[in-house]
C-alpha positions, 0 to 999 in steps of 0.5 A: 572386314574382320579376320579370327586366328582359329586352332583346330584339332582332330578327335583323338586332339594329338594334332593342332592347325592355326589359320586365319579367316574372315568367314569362321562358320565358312571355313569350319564347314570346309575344314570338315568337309576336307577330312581324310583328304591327303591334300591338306595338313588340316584334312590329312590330319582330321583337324577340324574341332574347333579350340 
């Protein structure tokens, strides 16, 4: 299985998020579904624009 290292930042691009995953469309779609959730930094911080 492959696995991408992926930076994502929020709209106004003041924030970054590294992860890793083996699914990118997959976990892009969670980042997303996850904003302006408080229970994650990537959600907390809109961080879902792909780098």
């Amino acid at each position: 299985m492959a696995y991408y290292v992926y930076i994502t930042t929020n709209p106004a691009k003041t924030v970054l998020y590294i992860g890793v995953t083996g699914s990118l469309p997959r976990r892009l779609g969670q980042h997303y579904d996850n904003r302006g959730t408080d229970d994650t930094f990537a959600g907390r911080y809109f961080c879902y624009n792909l780098l």
